[in-house]
Each structure stands twice: as structure tokens, then as C-alpha cells.
C-alpha positions in Angstrom: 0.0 0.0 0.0 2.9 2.5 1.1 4.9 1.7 -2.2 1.4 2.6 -4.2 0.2 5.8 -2.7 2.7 6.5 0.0 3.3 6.6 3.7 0.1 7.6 5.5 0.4 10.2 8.6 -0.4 7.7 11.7 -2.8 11.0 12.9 -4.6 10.9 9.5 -7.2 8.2 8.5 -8.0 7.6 5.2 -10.6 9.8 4.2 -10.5 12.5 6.6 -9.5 16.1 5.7 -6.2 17.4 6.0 -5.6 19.3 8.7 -5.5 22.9 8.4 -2.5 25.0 7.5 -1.3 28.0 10.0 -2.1 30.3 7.6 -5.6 29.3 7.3 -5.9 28.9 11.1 -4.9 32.5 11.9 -7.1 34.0 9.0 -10.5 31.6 10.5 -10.0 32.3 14.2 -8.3 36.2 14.0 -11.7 36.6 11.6 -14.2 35.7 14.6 -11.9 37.8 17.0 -12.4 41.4 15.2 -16.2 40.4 14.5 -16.5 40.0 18.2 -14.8 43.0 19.0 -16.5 44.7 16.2 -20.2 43.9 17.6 -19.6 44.2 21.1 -17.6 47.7 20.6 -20.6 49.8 20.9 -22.3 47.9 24.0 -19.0 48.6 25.5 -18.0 51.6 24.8 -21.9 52.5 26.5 -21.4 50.7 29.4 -18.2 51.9 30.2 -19.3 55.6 29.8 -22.5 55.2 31.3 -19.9 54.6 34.6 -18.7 58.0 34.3 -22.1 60.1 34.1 -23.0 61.2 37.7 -25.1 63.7 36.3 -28.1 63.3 39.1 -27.8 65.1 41.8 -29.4 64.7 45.4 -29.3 67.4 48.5 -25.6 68.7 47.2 -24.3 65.1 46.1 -23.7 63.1 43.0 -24.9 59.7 42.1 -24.4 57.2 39.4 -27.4 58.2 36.5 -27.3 54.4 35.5 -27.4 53.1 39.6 -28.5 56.0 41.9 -27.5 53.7 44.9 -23.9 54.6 43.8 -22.3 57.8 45.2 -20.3 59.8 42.9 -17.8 60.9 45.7 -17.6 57.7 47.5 -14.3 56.2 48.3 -15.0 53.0 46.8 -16.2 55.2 43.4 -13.0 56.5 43.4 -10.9 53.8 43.5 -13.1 51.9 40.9 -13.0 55.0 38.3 -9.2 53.9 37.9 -10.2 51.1 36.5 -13.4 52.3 34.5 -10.5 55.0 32.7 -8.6 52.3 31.9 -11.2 50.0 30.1 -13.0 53.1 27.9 -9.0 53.5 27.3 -8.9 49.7 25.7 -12.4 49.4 24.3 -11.5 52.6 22.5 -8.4 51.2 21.2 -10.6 48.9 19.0 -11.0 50.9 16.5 -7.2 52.1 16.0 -6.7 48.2 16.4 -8.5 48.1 13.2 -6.8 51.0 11.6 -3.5 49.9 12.5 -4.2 46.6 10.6 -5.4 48.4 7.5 -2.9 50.8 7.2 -0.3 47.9 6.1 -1.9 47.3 2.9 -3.8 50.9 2.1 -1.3 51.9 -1.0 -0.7 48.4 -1.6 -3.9 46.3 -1.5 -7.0 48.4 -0.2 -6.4 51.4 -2.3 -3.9 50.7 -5.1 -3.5 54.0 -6.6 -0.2 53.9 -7.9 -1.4 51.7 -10.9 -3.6 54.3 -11.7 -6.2 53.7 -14.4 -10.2 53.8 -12.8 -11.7 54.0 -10.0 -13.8 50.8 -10.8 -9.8 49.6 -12.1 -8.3 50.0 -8.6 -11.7 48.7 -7.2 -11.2 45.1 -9.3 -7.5 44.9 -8.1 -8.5 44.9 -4.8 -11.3 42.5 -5.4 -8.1 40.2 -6.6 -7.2 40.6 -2.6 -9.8 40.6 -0.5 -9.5 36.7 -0.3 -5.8 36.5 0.9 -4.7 35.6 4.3 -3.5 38.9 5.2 -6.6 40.6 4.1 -9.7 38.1 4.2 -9.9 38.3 8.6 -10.5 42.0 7.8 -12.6 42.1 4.9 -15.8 43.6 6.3 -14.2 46.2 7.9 -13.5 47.7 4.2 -15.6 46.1 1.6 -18.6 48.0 1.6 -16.4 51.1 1.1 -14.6 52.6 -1.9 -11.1 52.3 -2.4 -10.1 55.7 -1.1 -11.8 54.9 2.0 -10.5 51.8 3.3 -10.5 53.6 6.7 -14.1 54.9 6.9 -15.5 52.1 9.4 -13.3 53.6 11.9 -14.4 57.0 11.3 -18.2 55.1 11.6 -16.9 53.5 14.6 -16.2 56.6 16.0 -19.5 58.8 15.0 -21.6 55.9 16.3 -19.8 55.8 19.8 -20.2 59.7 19.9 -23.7 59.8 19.6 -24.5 56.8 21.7 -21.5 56.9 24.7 -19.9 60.6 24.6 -22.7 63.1 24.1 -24.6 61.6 27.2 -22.1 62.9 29.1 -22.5 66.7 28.1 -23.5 68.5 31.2 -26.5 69.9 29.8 -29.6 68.9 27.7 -28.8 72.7 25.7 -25.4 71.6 25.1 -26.2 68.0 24.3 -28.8 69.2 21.8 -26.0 71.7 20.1 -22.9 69.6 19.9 -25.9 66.6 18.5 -27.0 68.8 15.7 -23.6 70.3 14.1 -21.9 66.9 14.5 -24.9 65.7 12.9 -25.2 68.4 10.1 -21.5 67.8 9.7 -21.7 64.4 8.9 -24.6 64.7 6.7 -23.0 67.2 4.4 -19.5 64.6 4.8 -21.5 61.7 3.2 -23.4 64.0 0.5 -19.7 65.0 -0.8 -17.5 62.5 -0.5 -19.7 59.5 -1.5 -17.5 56.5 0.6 -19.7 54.0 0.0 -19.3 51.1 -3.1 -23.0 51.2 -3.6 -24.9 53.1 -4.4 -27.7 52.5 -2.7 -26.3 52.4 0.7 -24.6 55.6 0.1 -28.1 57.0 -0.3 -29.5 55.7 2.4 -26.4 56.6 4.6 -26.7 60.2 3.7 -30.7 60.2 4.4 -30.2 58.5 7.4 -27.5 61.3 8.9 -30.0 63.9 7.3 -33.2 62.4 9.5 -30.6 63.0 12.2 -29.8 66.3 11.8 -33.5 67.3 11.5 -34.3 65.3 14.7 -31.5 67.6 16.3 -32.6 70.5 15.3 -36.1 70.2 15.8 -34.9 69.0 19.3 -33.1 72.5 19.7 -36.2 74.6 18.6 -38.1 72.6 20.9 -35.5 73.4 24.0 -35.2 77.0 22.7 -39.4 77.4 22.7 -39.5 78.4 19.3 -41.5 75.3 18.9 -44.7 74.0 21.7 -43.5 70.8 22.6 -46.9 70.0 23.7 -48.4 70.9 20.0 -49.2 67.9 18.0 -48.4 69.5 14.4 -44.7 69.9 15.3 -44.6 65.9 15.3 -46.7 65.8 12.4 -44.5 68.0 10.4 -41.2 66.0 11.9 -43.1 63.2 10.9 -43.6 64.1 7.2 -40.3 65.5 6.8 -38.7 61.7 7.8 -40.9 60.2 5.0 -40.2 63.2 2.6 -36.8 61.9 2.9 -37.4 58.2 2.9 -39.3 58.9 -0.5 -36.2 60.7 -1.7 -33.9 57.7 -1.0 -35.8 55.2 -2.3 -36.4 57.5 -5.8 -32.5 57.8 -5.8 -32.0 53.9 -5.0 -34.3 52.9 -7.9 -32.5 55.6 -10.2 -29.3 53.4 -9.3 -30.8 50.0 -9.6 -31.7 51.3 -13.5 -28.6 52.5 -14.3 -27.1 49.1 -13.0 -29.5 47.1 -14.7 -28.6 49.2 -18.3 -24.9 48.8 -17.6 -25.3 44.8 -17.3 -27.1 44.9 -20.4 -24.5 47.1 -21.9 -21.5 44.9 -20.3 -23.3 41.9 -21.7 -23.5 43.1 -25.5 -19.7 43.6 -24.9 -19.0 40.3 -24.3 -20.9 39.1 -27.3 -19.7 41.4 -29.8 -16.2 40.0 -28.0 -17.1 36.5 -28.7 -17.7 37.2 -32.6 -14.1 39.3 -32.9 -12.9 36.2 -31.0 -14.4 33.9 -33.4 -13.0 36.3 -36.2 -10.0 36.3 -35.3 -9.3 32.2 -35.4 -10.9 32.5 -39.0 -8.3 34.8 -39.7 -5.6 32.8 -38.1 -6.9 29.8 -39.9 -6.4 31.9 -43.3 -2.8 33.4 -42.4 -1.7 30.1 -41.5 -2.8 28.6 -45.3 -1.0 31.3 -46.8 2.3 30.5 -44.9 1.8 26.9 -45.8 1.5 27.9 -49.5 4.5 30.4 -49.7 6.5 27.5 -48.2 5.1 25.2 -50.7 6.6 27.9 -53.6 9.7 28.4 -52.1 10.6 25.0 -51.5 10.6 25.4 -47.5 10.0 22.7 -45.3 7.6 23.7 -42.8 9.0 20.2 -40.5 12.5 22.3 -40.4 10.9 24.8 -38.5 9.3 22.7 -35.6 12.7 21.3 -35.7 14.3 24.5 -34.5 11.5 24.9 -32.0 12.4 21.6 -30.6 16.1 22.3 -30.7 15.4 25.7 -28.5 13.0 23.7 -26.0 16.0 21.7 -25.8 18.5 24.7 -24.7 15.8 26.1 -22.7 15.3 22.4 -20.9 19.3 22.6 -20.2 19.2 25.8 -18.5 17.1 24.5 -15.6 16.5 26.1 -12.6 13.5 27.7 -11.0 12.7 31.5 -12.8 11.8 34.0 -10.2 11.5 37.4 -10.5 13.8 39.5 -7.7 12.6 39.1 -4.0 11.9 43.1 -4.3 9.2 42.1 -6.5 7.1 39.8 -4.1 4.8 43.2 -3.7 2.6 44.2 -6.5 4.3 48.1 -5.9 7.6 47.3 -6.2 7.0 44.6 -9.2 5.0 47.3 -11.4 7.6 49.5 -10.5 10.3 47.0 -11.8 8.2 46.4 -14.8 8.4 50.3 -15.4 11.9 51.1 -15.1 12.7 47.9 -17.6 10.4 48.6 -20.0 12.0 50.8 -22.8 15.4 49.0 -22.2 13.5 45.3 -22.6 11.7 47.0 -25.9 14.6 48.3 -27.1 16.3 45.1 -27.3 13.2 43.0 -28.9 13.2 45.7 -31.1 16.8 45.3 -32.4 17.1 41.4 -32.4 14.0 42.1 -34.6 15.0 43.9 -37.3 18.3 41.8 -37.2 16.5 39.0 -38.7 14.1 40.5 -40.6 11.1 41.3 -38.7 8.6 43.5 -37.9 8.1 45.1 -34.6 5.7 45.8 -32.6 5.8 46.8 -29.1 3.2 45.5 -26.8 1.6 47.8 -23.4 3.2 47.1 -20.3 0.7 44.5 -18.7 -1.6 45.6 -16.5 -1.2 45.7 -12.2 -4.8 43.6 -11.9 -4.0 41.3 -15.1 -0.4 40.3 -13.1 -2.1 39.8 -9.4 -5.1 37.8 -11.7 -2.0 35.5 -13.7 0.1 35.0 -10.3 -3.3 33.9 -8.3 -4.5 31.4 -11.6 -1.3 29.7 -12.3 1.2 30.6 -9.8 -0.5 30.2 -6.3 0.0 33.8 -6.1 3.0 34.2 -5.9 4.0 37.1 -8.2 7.7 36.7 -8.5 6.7 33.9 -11.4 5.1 36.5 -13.4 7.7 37.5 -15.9 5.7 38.5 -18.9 5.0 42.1 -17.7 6.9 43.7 -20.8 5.0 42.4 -24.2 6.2 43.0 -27.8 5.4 40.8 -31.4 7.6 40.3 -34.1 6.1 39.7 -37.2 7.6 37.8 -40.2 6.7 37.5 -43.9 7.6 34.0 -44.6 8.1 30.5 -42.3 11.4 30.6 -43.5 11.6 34.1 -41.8 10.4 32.9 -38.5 12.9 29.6 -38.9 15.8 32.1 -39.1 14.6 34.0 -35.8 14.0 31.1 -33.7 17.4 29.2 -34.8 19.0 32.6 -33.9 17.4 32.8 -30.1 19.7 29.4 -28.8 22.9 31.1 -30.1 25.2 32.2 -28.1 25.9 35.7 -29.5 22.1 36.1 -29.4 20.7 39.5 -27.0 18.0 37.8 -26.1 17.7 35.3 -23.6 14.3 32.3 -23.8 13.4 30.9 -20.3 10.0 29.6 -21.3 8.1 29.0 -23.7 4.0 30.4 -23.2 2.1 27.8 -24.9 3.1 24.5 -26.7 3.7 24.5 -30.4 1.4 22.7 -32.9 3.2 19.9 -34.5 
């Protein structure tokens, strides 16, 4: 049995799934530990402040508002507010925890801007990440959001502690009402501009939402200020109709988005077919090229066998040569390999270009392959690892005859030659 299919781990039984790797161990169990801080952050964070409001006040003294049994200057109050500091202190540190682990791939992974191109081009790179180990324990803390705003779930984090945990603790119900209603207006003019969301949709209803806030604050302040009767019913009837106004508004905008989505899958999906016929074009015309190489050959007296011949001869050399083709260990990161693409690029064309024209062909310089196409090739063929991706700088020589093409590919496995074959792409008909 072992000289058939191997030794067998004495802790495995046949059958039984491998055990996991570390890799996929830290990504599983660090992903349940940020969604547990993530959920229970807000609780938290209210508790924990709720300890340090002793805003109700009895005959000259201050008691706990969430336990009014609890004296505010009580020995035994002060000795536990050491430690209530020191928890709003960690719980608060969640968030940064989550910064702190974004930050490492922001120019890299979450918002790759130094490949430029698109928005919706960056967007699809990072799309190409979101699964790997370093980034798939902390994928909803940033997928929701565009690019450019890897980090607003922090910010959110933030705004929604505020509102529940901090402003409670503004001495008064005047003060409360102001620093609610410009931290509301400020965020509701924040979303309307700067649009962080992916979708469309939830962008609308994110800014509506921060809007029925605002209102409810400032109709709050009017009310505190008595420009409004807080005791007259049409004040909660206009409040009222103003929330739906705005409801209506978001879902007019949301369907507006759903259409436009709807007419760009129809339009993405004509693409592809009218792809599909130039596809299907373009093997016709290979098919006809091909026949009139095979006839030229025929005139000329080539032998079309000689040049798989010389294909075979440089599989050969390349065979010989051996050894594992890697780009530099710079180039592990997608930065620094675009970067090493860039910098080669005219000098690589340059040289294609001249061990063209030396035997006779035509050139034609390729564009330099794209940062999504290379994290797309490393992740299909390579296990992503992108130091196997080599083909970044792309050129075509063309030739007139097969007895053209002969010459060039007899010329690659000699010594004197500029250019160096590794690999060969795709097999060779025979």
C-alpha cells in the first residue's frame, strides 16, 4: 500500500481532511476575533461611559445616572473610576486596532493607486485581494467602502460611539442638543460629498439617514429654545412628514441606481458578445494566415518540418538551463513589481526591437501588462506568488515567410544572441 500511494500520517485516517495549514488557522480564528470585538464595541463603549455620568444630583451630592444607589464621591467610586479610565481606554483602542491593521496594505492592497487607471480599475484589483490571508480576517471592515476609503468604518466607529456613549455625558440637555445637531449636520454634508460607499444605494440611504438625524436635532433644539410647543401635535406631524419626505427621496435615488445598474449589465453583456464574434473572427483569420504561410512554403521550397525542428532544438537549450525563474525578492509586492516592470520597460523594448529587425522582422511593441492582469496571472497559475510572473513587458515580431520565422527562432539558442528564452508560453502545434 505505502509503495502505491505513500506513507500515511499515523494521525490521518483515510478519508479525513487534511488538517489545516497555520495560515488558514490565523485567518479563520483572528476573523471571529475582530467580529466580536466589532459587535460588542458599541455595548462597550456604553457601558463603560454610562460609569462616568453622575449627572443626578441629590441634596448637594452626586450619584451614578445608570445606579443611583452609587455615590459619585464615595471612596469605593473612586478607587473603581481607575479602572473604569482604563477599560473606555482599551475598548476605544478597538478601533485604532482596526486602523492599524489596514494601514499595512492601504497603497498596496486596499487602495492601489499607484497603478492608476479607474476607479472601478483599482476597485477590481483589490477585489483580486480581499481573499488572501492577510486581508480576508478583515474584509468587512472595508468592503462596503470605496477604495479611497479603506479607513471609513473607523471613522463610523467613532460617529456611532459619539452619539451613543460621549454626548450623554455633556452637562446639559442645551449643550447636548447643540454639539448633536452640528456633528450631525457635519456628517450629513460629509456623506453627500464625499460618497464612501461602493454602492450606491447604501450611500443614499447613509446620507438620508445622517439627514433624519440632523433634522431630529434641530427640531430637538427649537423645541429646548421654545420656538416650537413641545406639547403641539403638528410639530410631530410636520417632523413626521419630513422623515418620510426623505425616505421617498432615498428610495427614488435607490431605484435611479438599480436602472442605471440594470442598463450597464445589459451594456456589459453586449460587450462580451460582440467579444465573442471578434474572438471567433480572429481564429478565422488565423486559420487563413496560417494557409498562406503553408502555401508560400510550398513555392519556395521550405519545409515547414524544419521549423518545428528548430522549436524543438530551443526547448532543448531552454530544458538545459534548468533552474526555478523568479522574479527578484523586491518584486514579491505588487508596488515594487509594477515599479520593476516600469523602469525595464524601454530598455526590454529596445532590445526586442533590435534582435527584430536583425532577422528581418517587424516590430511591434506590446503595453506594459496591467497591475490587476499580473495579481489575476500570479493567483491562476502561480499560487499567487507574483515573483513567477515575468511576462509584464509584451512585444510581437512579425515575419513574412516560415522561412523568416525559422531564421529568428534558430538565432534565439545562439550564443551571440541578445536575447535570452526561459519559457516558452504555450506548446507548439506539431
Amino acid at each position: 500500500r505505502e509503495a502505491a500511494e505513500g506513507p500515511v500520517p499515523a494521525n490521518t485516517s483515510k478519508g479525513e481532511a487534511p488538517p489545516k495549514t497555520a495560515d488558514e488557522l490565523y485567518s479563520e480564528h483572528m476573523q471571529v476575533f475582530l467580529l466580536i470585538t466589532f459587535l460588542a464595541y458599541p455595548n462597550l463603549s456604553k457601558i463603560q461611559f454610562e460609569s462616568l455620568d453622575c449627572s443626578t444630583e441629590f441634596e448637594d451630592k452626586k450619584y451614578l445616572r445608570s445606579d443611583v444607589s452609587v455615590e459619585c464621591t464615595s471612596q469605593e467610586y473612586g478607587g473603581f473610576l481607575v479602572f473604569a479610565w482604563l477599560f473606555v481606554l482599551i475598548t476605544q483602542s478597538i478601533p485604532l486596532l482596526y486602523w492599524a491593521m489596514l494601514v499595512k496594505h492601504a497603497d498596496t492592497r486596499l487602495n492601489p493607486a499607484f497603478v492608476g487607471g479607474s476607479a472601478q480599475g483599482r476597485l477590481a484589483l483589490r477585489r483580486k485581494y480581499e481573499s488572501s490571508k492577510e486581508l480576508a480576517p478583515l474584509k468587512f471592515l472595508f468592503i462596503h467602502y470605496k477604495c479611497p476609503f479603506w479607513y471609513f468604518e473607523v471613522v463610523e466607529s467613532f460617529r456611532r460611539c459619539f452619539f451613543v456613549s460621549i454626548l450623554p455625558l455633556f452637562p446639559s440637555a442645551q449643550v447636548r442638543g447643540t454639539a448633536g445637531y452640528f456633528v450631525a449636520f457635519a456628517f450629513s454634508v460629509l456623506f453627500q460629498t464625499v460618497r464612501p460607499y461602493k454602492n450606491e444605494f447604501t450611500g443614499n440611504l447613509a446620507t438620508m439617514a445622517t439627514h433624519m438625524i440632523t433634522l431630529c436635532y434641530f427640531a430637538g433644539r427649537m423645541i429646548q429654545v421654545d420656538y416650537f410647543d413641545d406639547d403641539d401635535p403638528l410639530v410631530g406631524c410636520l417632523l413626521l412628514l419630513f422623515v418620510l419626505v426623505l425616505l421617498a427621496g432615498a428610495v427614488a435615488l435607490s431605484w435611479r441606481d438599480v436602472g442605471e445598474q440594470i442598463s450597464n449589465e445589459r451594456v456589459i453583456s453586449n460587450l462580451y458578445g460582440e467579444l465573442n464574434k471578434k474572438q471567433l473572427g480572429h481564429r478565422k483569420d488565423y486559420a487563413v494566415a496560417w494557409l498562406a504561410y503553408e502555401k508560400d512554403a510550398q513555392a519556395t521550397g521550405f519545409e515547414i518540418r524544419n521549423l518545428f525542428d528548430g522549436f524543438e532544438e530551443l526547448l532543448a537549450c531552454v530544458k538545459a538551463r534548468g533552474g526555478e525563474l523568479l522574479q527578484p525578492e523586491i518584486a514579491s509586492e505588487l508596488k515594487a513589481l509594477v515599479k520593476l516592470m516600469e523602469d525595464n520597460h524601454e530598455h526590454a523594448l529596445a532590445v526586442m526591437k533590435t534582435w527584430t529587425e536583425s532577422v528581418s522582422g517587424r516590430f511591434k511593441p506590446g503595453p506594459l501588462k496591467q497591475a490587476d492582469r499580473m495579481v489575476q496571472k500570479a493567483n491562476s497559475d502561480y499560487s499567487g506568488n507574483l515573483r513567477k510572473v515575468l511576462d509584464g513587458v509584451r512585444a510581437t515580431a512579425v515575419f513574412h515567410s516560415l522561412r523568416d520565422l525559422d531564421r529568428a527562432v534558430r538565432s534565439l539558442y545562439q550564443a551571440e544572441c541578445a536575447i535570452i528564452v526561459l519559457r516558452f508560453k504555450e506548446p507548439l502545434p506539431s
